[in-house]
Backbone and ligand atoms as CSV (ligand in chain L), in Angstrom:
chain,resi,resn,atom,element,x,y,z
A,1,UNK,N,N,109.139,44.023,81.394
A,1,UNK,CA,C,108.824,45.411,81.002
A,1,UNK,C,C,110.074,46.140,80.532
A,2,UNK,N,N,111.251,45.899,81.301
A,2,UNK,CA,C,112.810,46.916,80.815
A,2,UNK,C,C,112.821,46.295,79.571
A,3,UNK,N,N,112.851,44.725,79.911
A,3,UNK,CA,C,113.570,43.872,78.446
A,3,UNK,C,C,112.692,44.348,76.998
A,4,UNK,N,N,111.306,44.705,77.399
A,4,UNK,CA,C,110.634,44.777,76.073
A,4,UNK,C,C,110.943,46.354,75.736
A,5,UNK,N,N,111.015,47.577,76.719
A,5,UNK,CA,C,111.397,48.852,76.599
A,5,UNK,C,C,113.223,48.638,75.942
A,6,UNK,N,N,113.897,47.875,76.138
A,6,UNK,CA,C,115.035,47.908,75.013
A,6,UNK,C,C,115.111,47.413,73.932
A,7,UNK,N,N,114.206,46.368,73.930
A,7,UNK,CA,C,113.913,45.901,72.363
A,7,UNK,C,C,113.074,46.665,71.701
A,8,UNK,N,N,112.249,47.871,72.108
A,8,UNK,CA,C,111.650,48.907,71.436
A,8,UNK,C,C,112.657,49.882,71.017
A,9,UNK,N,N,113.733,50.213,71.952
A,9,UNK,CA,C,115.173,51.121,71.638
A,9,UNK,C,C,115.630,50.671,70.418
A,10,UNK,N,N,116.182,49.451,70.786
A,10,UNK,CA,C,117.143,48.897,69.540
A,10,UNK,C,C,116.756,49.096,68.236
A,11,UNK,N,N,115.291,48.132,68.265
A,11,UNK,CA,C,114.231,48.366,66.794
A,11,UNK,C,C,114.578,49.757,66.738
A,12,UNK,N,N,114.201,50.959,67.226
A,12,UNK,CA,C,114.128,52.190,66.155
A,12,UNK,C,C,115.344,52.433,66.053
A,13,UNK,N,N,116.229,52.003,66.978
A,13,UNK,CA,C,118.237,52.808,66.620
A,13,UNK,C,C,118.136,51.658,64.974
A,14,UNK,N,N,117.692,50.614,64.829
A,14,UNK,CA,C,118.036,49.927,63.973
A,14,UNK,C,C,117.606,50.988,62.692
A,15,UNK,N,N,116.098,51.020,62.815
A,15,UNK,CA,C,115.377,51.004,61.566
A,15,UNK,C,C,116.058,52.488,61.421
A,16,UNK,N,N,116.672,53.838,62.323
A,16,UNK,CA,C,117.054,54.877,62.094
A,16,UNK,C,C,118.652,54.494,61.065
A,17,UNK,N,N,119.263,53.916,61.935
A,17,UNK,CA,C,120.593,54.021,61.282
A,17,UNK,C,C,120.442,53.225,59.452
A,18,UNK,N,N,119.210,52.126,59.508
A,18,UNK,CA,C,119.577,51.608,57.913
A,18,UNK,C,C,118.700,52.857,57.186
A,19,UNK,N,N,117.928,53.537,57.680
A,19,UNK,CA,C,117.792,54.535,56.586
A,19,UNK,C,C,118.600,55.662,56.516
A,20,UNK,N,N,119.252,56.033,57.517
A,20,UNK,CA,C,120.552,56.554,57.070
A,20,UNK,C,C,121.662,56.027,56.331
A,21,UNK,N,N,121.626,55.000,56.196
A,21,UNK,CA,C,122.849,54.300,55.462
A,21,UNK,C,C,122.168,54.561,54.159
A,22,UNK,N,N,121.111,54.397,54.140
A,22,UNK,CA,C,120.776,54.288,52.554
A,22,UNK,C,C,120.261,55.718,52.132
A,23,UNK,N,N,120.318,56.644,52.834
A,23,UNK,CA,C,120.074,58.380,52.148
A,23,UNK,C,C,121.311,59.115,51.749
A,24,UNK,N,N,122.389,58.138,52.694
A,24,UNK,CA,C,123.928,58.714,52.424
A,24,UNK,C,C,125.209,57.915,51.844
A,25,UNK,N,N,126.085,58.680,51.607
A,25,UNK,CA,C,127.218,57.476,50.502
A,25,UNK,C,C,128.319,57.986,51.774
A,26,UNK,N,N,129.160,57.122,51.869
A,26,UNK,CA,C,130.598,57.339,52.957
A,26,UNK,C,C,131.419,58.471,51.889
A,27,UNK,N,N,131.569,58.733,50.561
A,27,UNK,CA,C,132.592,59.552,49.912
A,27,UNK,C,C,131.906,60.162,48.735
A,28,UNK,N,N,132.146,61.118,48.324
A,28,UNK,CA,C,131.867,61.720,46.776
A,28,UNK,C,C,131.801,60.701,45.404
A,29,UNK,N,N,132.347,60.217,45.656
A,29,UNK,CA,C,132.764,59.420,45.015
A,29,UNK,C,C,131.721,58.011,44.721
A,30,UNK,N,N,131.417,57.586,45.919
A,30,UNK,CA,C,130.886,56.538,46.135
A,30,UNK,C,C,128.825,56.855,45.071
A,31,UNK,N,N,128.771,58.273,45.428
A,31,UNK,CA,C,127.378,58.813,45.218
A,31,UNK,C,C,127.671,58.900,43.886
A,32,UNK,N,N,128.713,58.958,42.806
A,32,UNK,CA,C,129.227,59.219,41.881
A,32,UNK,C,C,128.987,57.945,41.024
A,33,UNK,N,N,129.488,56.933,42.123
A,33,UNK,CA,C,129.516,55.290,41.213
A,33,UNK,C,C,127.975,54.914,41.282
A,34,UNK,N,N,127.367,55.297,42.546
A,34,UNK,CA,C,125.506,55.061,42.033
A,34,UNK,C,C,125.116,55.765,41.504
A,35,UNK,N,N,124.885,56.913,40.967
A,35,UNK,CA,C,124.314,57.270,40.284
A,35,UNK,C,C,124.401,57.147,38.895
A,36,UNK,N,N,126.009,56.846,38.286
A,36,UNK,CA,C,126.108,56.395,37.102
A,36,UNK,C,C,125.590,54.877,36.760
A,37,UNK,N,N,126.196,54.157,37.697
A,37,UNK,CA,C,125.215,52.479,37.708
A,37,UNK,C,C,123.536,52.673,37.423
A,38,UNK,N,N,122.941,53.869,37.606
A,38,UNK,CA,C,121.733,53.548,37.645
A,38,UNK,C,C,121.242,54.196,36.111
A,39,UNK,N,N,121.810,55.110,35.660
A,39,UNK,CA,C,122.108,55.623,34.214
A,39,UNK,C,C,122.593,54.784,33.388
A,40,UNK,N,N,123.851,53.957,33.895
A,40,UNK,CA,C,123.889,52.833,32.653
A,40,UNK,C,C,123.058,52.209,32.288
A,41,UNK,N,N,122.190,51.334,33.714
A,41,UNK,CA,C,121.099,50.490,33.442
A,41,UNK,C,C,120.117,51.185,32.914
A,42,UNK,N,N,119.555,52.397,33.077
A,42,UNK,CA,C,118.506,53.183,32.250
A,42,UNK,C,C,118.970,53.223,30.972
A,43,UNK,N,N,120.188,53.354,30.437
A,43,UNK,CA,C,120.601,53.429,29.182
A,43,UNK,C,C,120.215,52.586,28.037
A,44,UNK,N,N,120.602,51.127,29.070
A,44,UNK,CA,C,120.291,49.788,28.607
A,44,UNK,C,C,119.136,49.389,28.296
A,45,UNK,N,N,118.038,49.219,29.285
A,45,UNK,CA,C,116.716,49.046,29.111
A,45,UNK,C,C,115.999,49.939,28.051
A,46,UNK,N,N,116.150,51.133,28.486
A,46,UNK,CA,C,115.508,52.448,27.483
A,46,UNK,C,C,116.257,51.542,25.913
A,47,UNK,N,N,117.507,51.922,25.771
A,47,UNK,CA,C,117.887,51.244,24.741
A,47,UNK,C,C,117.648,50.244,23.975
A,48,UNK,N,N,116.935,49.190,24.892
A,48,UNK,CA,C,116.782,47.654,24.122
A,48,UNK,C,C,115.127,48.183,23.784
A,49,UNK,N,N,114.353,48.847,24.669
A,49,UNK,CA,C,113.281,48.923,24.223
A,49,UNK,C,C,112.988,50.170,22.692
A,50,UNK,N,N,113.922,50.829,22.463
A,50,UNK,CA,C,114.252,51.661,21.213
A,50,UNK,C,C,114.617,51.056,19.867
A,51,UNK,N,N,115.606,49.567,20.275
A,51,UNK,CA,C,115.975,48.782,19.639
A,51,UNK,C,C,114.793,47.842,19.002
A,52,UNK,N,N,114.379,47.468,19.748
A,52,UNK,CA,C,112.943,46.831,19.389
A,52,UNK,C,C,111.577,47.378,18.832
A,53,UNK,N,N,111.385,48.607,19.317
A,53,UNK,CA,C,110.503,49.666,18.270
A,53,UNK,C,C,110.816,50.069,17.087
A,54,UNK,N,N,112.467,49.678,17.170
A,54,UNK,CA,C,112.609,50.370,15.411
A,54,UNK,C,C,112.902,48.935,14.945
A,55,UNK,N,N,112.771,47.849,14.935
A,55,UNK,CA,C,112.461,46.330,14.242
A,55,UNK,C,C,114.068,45.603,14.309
A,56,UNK,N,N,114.937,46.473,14.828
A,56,UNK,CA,C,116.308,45.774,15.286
A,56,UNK,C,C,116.563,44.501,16.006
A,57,UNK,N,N,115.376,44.507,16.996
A,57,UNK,CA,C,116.085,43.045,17.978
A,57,UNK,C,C,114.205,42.785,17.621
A,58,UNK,N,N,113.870,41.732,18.685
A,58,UNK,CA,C,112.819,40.952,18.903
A,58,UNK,C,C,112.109,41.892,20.346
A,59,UNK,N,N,111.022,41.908,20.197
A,59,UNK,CA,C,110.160,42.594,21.234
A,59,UNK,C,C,109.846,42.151,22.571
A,60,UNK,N,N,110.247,40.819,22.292
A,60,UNK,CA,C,110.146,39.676,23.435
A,60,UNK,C,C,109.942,40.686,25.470
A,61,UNK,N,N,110.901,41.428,25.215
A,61,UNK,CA,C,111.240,41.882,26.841
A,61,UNK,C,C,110.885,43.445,26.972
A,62,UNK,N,N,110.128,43.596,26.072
A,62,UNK,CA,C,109.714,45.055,26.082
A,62,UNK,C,C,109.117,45.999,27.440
A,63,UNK,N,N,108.416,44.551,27.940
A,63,UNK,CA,C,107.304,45.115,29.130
A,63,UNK,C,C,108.127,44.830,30.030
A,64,UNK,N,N,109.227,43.980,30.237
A,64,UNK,CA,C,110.245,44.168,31.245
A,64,UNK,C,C,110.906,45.038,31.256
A,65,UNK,N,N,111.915,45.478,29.801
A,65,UNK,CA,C,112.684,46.606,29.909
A,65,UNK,C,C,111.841,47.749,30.784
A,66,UNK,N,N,110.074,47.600,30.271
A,66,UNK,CA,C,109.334,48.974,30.651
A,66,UNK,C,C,109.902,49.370,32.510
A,67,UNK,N,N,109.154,48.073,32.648
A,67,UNK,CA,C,109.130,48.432,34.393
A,67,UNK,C,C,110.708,48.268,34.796
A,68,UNK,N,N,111.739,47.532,34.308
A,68,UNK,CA,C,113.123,48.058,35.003
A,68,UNK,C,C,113.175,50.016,34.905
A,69,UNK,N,N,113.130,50.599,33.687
A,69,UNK,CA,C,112.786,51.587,33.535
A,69,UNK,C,C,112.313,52.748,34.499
A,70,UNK,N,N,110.856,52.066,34.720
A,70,UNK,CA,C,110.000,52.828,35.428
A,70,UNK,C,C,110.537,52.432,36.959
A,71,UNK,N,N,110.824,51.394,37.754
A,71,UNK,CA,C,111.298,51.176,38.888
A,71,UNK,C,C,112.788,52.023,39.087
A,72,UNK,N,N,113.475,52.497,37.891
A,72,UNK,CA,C,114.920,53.206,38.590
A,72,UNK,C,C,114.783,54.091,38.454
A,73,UNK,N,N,113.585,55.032,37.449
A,73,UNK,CA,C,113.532,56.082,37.416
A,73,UNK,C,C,113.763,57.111,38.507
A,74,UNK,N,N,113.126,56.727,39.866
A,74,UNK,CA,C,113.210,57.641,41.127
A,74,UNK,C,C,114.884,57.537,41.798
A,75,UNK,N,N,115.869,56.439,41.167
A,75,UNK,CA,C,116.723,56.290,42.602
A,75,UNK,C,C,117.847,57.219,42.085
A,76,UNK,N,N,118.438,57.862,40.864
A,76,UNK,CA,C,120.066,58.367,40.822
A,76,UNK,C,C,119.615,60.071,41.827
A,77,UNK,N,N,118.540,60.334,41.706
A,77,UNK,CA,C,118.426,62.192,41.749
A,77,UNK,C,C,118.768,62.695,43.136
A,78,UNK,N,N,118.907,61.963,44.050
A,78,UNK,CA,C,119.347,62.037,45.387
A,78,UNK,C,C,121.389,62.001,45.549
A,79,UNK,N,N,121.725,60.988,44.352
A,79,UNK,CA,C,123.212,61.220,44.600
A,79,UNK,C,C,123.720,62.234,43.452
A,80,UNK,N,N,122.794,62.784,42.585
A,80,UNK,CA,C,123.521,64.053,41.958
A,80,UNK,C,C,123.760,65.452,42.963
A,81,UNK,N,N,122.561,65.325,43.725
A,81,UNK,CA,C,122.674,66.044,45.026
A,81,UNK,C,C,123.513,66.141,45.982
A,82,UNK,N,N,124.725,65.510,46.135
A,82,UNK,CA,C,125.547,65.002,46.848
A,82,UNK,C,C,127.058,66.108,46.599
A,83,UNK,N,N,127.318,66.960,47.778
A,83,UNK,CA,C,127.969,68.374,47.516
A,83,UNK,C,C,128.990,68.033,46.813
A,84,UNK,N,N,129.640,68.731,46.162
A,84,UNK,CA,C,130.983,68.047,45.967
A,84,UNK,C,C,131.113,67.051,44.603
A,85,UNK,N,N,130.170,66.336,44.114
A,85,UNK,CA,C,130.055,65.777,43.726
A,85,UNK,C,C,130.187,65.750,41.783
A,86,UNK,N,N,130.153,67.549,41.849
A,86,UNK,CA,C,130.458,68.198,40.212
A,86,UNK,C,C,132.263,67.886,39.681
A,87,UNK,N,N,132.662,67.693,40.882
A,87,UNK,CA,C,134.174,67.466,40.520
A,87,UNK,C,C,134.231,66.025,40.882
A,88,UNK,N,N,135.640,65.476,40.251
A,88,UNK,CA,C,135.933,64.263,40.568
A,88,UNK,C,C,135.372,63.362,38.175
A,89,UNK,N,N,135.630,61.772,38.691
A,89,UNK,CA,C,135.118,61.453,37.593
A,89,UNK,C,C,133.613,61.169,37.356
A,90,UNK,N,N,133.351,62.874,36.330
A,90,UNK,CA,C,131.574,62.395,36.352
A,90,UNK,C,C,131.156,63.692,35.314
A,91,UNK,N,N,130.366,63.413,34.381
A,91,UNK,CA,C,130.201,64.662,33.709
A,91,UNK,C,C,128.883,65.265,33.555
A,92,UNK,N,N,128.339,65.346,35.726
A,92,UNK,CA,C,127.291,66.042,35.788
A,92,UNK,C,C,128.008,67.792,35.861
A,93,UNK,N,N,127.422,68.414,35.571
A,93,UNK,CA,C,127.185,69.785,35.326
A,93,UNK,C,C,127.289,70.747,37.084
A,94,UNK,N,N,127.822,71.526,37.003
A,94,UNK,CA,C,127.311,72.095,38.273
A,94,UNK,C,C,126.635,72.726,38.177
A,95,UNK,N,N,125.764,73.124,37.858
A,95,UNK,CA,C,124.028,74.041,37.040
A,95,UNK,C,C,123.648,73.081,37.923
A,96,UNK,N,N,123.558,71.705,38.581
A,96,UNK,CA,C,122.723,70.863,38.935
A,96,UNK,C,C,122.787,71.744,40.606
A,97,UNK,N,N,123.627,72.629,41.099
A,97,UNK,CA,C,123.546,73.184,42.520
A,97,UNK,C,C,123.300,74.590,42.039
A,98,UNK,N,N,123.429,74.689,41.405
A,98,UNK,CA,C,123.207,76.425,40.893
A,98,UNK,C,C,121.465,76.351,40.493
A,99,UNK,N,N,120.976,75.628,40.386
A,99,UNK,CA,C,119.178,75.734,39.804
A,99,UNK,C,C,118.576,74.338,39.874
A,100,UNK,N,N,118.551,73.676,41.508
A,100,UNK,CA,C,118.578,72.934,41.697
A,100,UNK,C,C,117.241,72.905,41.387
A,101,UNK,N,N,116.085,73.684,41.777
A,101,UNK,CA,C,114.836,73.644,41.389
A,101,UNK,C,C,114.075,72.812,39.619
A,102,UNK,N,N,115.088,73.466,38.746
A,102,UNK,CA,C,114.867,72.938,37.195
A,102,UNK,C,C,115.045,71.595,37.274
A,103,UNK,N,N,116.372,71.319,37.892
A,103,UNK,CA,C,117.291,69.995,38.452
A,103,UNK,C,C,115.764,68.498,38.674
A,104,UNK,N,N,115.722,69.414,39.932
A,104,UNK,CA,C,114.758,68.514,40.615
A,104,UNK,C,C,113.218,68.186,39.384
A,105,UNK,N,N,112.661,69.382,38.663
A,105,UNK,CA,C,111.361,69.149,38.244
A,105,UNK,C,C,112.009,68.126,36.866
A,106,UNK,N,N,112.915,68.756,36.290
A,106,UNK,CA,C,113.279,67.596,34.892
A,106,UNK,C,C,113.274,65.941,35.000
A,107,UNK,N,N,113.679,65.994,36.942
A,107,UNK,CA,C,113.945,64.806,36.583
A,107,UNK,C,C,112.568,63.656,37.429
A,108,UNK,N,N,111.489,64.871,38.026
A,108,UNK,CA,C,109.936,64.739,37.997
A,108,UNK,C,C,109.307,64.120,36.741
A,109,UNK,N,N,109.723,65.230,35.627
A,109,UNK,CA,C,108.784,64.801,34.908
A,109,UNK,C,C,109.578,63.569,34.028
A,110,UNK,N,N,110.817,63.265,33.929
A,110,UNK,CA,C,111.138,61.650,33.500
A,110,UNK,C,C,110.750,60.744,33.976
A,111,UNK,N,N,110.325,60.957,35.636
A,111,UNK,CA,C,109.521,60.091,36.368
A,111,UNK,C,C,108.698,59.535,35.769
A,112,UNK,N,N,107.718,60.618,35.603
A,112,UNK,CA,C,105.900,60.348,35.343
A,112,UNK,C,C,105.856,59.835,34.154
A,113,UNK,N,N,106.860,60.101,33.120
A,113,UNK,CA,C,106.667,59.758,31.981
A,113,UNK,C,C,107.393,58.313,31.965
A,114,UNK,N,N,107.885,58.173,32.995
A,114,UNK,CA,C,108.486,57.009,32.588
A,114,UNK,C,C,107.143,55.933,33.055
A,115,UNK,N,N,106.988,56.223,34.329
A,115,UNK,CA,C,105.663,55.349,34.762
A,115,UNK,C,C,104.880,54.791,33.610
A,116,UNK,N,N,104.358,56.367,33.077
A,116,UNK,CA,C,103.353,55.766,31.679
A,116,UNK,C,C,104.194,55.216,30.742
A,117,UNK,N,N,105.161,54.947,30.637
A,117,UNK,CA,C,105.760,53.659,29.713
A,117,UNK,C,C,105.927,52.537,30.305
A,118,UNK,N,N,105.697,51.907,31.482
A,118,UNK,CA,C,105.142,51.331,32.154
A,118,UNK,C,C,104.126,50.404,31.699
A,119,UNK,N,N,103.575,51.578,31.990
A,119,UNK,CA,C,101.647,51.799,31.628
A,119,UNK,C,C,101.422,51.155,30.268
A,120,UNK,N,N,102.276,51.993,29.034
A,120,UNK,CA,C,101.681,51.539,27.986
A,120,UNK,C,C,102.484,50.324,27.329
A,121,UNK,N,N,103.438,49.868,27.789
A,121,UNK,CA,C,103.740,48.807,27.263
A,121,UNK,C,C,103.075,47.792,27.783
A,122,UNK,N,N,102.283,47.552,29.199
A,122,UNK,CA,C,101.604,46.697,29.531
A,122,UNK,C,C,99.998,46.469,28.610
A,123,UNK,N,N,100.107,47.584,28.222
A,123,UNK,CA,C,98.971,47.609,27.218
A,123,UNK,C,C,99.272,46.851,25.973
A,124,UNK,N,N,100.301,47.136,25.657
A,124,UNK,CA,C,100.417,46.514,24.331
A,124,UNK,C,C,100.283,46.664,22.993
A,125,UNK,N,N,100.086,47.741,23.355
A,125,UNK,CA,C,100.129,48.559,21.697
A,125,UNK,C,C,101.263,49.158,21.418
A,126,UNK,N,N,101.511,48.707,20.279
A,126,UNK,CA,C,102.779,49.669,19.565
A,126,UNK,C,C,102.868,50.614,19.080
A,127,UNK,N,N,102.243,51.170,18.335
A,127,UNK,CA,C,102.294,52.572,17.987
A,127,UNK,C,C,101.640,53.899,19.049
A,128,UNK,N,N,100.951,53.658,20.418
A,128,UNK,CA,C,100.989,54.108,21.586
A,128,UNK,C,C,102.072,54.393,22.068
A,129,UNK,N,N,103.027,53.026,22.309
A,129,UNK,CA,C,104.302,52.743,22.749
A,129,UNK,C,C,105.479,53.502,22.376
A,130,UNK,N,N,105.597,53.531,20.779
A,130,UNK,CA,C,106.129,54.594,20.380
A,130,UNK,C,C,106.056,56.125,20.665
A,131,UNK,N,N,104.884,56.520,20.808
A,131,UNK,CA,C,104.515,57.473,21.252
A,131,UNK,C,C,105.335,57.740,22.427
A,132,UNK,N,N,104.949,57.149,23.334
A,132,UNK,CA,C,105.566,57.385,24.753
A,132,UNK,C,C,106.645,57.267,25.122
A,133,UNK,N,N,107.353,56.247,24.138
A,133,UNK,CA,C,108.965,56.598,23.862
A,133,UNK,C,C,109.601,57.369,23.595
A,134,UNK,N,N,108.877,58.249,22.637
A,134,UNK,CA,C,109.265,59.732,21.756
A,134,UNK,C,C,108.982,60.522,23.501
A,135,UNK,N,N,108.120,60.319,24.143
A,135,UNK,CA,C,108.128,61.342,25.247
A,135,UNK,C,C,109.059,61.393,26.207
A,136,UNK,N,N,109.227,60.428,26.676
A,136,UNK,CA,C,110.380,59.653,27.769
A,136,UNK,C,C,111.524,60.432,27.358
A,137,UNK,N,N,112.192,59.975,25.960
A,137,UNK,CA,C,113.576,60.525,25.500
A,137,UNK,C,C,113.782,61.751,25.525
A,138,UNK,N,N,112.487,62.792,25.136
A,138,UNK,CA,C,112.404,63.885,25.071
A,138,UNK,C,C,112.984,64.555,26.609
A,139,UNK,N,N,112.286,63.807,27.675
A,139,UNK,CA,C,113.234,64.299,29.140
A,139,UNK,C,C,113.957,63.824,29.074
A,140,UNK,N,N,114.319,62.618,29.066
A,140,UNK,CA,C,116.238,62.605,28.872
A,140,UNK,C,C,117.124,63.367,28.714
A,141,UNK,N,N,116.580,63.980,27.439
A,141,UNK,CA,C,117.328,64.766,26.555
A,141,UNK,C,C,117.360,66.350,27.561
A,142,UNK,N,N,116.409,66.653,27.994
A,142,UNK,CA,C,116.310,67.794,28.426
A,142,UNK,C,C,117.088,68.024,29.154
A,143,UNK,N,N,116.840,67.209,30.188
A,143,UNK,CA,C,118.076,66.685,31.440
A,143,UNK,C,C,119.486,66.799,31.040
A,144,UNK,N,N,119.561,66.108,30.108
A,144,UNK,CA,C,121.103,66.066,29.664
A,144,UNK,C,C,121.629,67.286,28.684
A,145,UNK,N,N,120.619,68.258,28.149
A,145,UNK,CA,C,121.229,69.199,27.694
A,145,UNK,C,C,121.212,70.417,28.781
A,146,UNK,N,N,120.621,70.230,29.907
A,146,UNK,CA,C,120.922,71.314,30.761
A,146,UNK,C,C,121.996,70.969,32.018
A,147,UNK,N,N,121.806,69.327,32.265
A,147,UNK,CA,C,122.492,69.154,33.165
A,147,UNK,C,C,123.977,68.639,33.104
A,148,UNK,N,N,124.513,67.950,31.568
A,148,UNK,CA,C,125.614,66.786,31.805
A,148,UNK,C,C,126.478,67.772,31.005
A,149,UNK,N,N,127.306,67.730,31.575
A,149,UNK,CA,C,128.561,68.138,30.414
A,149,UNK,C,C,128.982,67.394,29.614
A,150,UNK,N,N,129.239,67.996,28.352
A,150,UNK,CA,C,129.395,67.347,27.412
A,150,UNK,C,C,131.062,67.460,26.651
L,1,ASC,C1,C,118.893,56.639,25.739
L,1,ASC,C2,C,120.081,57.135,26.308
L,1,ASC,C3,C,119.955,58.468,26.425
L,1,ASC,C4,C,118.608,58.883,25.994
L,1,ASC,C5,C,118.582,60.033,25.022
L,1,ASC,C6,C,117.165,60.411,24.707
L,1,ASC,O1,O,118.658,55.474,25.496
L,1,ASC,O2,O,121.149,56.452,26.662
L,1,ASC,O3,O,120.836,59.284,26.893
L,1,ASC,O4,O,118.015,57.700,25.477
L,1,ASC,O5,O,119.260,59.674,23.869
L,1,ASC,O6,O,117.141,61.533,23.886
């Protein structure tokens, strides 16, 4: 009965401390290097799949680029949040703590839109696809003209 009442302890000190490890970065810095890692790779994917709608490369990985896409969409918006984090090397904006509210919905709706590119590349139509590309970029863009310094 004790032995199984500490292996019930441990389990939750466990499962508490790895989700703290993973809601928090040890330095400014550190929240700085994930969140750009996850922007490059959005860069990339978004990119190859732009590349391939306008007849540049081969279409081959389209529906992969989609869902890398749509799977990172949710993870940088937690380390732009990260205090401190407007200074140092990084050319987010501090508007991102000053109207964190806009902050947060811009990068909602890149979400959803990213999902449905997802969505419609599994479909398979291209000129849909396009469509939803033109939408996607459109938050990008939004994001980055209110939030990144330029
Ligand atoms: C990209 C990329 C961006 C966006 C933006 C969309 O592929 O790197 O920053 O798309 O250009 O308007």
């Amino acid at each position: 009965m004790r032995k199984r009442f500490i292996y019930v302890i441990c389990l939750t000190l466990t499962i508490v401390v790895a989700g703290m490890a993973y809601a928090q970065f040890d330095k400014p810095q550190d929240a700085i290097k994930y969140r750009q890692a996850v922007m490059i790779l959005l860069g990339h994917h978004f990119g190859k799949i732009g590349a391939a709608l306008g007849g540049a490369s081969e279409d081959k990985t389209i529906v992969q680029d989609a869902r890398v896409v749509a799977m990172l969409a949710p993870l940088p918006w937690e380390a732009f949040l990260v205090p401190g984090t407007d200074n140092g090397d990084t050319t987010m904006s501090s508007k991102v703590f000053e109207d964190t509210g806009t902050f947060k919905s811009d990068a909602a709706a890149f979400e959803k839109e990213a999902i449905k590119l997802d969505q419609v590349a599994a479909g398979g139509k291209m000129d849909a696809l396009k469509v939803q590309f033109g939408a996607v970029a459109k938050t990008c863009k939004a994001c980055h003209g209110n939030f990144r310094n330029r």
